[in-house]
Residue, then its C-alpha position, 0 to 999 in steps of 0.5 A: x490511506x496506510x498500510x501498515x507493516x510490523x514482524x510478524x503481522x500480517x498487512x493492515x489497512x487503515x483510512x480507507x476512505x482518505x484516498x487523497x494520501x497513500x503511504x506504507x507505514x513499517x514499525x520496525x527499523x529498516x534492518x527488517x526490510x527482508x523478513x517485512x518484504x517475505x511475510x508481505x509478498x503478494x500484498x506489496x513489494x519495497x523497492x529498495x527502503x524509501x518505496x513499496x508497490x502495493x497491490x490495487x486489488x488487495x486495497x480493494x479487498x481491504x478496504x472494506x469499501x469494495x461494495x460502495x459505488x462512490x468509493x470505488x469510483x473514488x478509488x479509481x480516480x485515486x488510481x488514474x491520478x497516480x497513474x498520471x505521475x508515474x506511480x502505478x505499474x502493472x501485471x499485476x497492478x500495484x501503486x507506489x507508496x512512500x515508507x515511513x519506517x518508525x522503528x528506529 
């Protein structure tokens, strides 16, 4: 599962049913950071450049998957695992990816 990020985009989720990886993928160099992290607020929120909180509930939303039993028990599995590891927090609750940034 990825989340994707590029100026003047809005967030996009893309492998939905792999939820044996999770990361934030950013087209955009890193000088982007603050205009990315205002234009995704609500969706997720970096933590300085190397990792982002992403909104559980939004991956849900988009991931077009939300009405299929199997893989919202799938998703939570997902969840439980990372919450065993340190990367989930909550209010509201939000799972820990690593950035990519692929912009230079």
């Amino acid at each position: 599962m990825e989340v994707h990020l590029a100026p003047g985009q809005p967030p996009r989720l893309t492998g939905a049913e792999d939820l044996r990886r999770f990361s934030v993928i950013v087209s955009a160099s890193r000088d982007a950071l603050p205009e990315l992290a205002e234009a995704a607020r609500g969706v997720l929120a970096f933590e300085g450049s190397d990792h982002a909180w992403v909104s559980a509930e939004w991956l849900v939303e988009a991931s077009g998957q939300s009405d299929r039993t199997d893989w919202r028990a799938e998703f939570h599995a997902m969840v439980d695992y990372a919450t065993r590891k340190g990367w989930t927090r909550r209010d509201p609750v939000a799972l820990r990816g690593h950035v990519v940034w692929q912009g230079g």
